[in-house]
N, C-alpha and C positions, 0 to 999 in steps of 0.2 A: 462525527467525533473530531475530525477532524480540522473542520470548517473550511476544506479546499473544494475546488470546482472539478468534477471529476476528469477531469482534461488534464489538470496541475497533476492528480493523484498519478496514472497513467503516463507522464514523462517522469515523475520520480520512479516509477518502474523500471522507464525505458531506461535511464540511466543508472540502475543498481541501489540506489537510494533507499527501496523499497522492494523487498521479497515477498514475494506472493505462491501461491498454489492454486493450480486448475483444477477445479471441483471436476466431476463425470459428467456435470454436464456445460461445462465448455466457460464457467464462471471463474472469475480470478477471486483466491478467497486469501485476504491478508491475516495474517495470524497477530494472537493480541498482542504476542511481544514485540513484535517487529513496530506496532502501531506507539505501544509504548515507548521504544527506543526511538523512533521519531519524535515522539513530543518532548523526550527530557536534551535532544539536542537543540530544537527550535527554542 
């Protein structure tokens, strides 16, 4: 959706950019808003 390299996705994490949550079993799962408040800033 995005169209980043999941390395890029992953440092916007590291640096607060982007919020995520750990699923049960150990997955980072980014929520749509968050997904969408990225794209209306880029």
């Amino acid at each position: 959706m995005l169209g980043l390299h999941y390395f890029s996705v992953y440092r916007l994490i590291q640096r607060g950019k982007l919020k995520v949550c750990r699923a049960l079993c150990g997955k980072l799962l980014v929520p749509r808003a968050e997904l969408l408040k990225l794209l209306k800033t880029e």
